[in-house]
N, C-alpha and C positions, 0 to 999 in steps of 0.2 A: 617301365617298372625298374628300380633301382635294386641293384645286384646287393648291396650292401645290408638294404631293407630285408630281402628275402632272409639273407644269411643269419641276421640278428634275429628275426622270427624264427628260423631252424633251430640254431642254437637255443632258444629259450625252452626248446622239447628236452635237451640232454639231462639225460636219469629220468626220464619218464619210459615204464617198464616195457618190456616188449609185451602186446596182447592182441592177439590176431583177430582182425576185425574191427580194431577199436582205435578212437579218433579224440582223445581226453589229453589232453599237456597234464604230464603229472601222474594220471591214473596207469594209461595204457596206451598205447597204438604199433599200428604195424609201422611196414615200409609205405604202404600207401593212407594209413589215417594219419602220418609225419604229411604226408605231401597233401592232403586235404586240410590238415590244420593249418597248415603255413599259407594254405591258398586265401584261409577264411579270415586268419590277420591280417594278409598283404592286397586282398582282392576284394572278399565280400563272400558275400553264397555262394555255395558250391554252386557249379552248372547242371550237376545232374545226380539223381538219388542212385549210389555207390549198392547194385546189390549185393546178395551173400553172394562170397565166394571162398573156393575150399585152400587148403596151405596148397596144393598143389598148381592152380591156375589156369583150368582145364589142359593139366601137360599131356595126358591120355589123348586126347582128343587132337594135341598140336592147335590150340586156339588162340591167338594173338591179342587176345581181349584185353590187356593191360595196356599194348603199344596204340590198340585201335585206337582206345580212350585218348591218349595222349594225343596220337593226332587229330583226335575232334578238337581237344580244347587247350593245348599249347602251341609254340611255332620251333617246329623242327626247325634245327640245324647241323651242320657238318658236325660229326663224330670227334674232331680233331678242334675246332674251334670253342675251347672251354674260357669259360667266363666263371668268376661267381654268383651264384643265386641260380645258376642254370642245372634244370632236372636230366637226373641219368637214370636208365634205363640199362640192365643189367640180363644178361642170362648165367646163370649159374652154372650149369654144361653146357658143352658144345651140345647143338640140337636140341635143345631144349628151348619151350617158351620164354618169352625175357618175362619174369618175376617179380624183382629187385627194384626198387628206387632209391636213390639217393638227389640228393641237393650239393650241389660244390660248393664247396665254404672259403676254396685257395684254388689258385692255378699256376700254372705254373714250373717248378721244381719243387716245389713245396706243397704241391696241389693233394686236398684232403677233401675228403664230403662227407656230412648229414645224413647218418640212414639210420632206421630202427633194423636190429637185427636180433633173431631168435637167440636169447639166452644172453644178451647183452642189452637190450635194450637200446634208448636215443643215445650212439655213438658218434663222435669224427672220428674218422679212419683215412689215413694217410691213402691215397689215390694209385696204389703200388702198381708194380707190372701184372701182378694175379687178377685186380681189380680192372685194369687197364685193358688186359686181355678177353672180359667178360662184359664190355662195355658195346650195346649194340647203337644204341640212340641219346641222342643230347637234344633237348628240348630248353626253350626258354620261355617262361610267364607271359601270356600274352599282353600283348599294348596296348593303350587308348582306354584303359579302367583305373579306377579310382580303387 
């Protein structure tokens, strides 16, 4: 899966609004309807029907049901080995569930990524040390699809 192709897919979300739960280039999506859209330009059909879930992520409960997903259907890799096109996974507080997705669009010194974010909407945002620091998993599109 070509880092490049991913990236162009991401960026094609940017100014589409932030809307929780929703998966629409243009209308609305989160940080995970960015990452199901992008899967369904660059991939095909989603693997699996995405249910409700609340802004929070089961944080009450400590449920890792965002990373679980990810490890079903992406191939982890080292936290430090960034590429473009490769999905990051974020937690917002220390102790807290990771929530967050982003897509890296540079790597680098220059390194930026793709995320929808509340009250901004599809953003690149420079890869900074606050970001860096909140950074639990780096994932890449799995292989061998069309």
């Amino acid at each position: 899966m070509s880092g490049a192709r991913i990236v162009a897919a991401a960026r094609s979300w940017i100014g589409t609004p932030y809307l929780h739960q929703a998966s629409v280039k243009g209308a609305g999506c989160d940080c995970l309807g960015l990452l199901r859209g992008v899967w369904r330009e660059v991939i095909g059909a989603e693997p699996e029907v995405v249910p409700p879930y609340s802004r929070d992520w089961s944080e009450p409960q400590g449920d890792e049901a965002l990373l679980r997903a990810a490890l079903r259907h992406l191939r982890a890799k080292p936290v430090h080995a960034e590429a473009p096109g490769d999905v990051l996974l974020f937690r917002m507080r220390e102790g807290a569930v990771a929530k967050h997705l982003g897509l890296q669009a540079k790597a680098g010194e220059v390194a930026c990524f793709i995320h929808a974010y509340s009250g901004h909407g599809v953003i690149e945002s420079a890869l900074s040390a606050p970001w860096r620091r909140r950074l639990v998993a780096r994932f890449a599109f799995p292989t061998g699809r069309t």
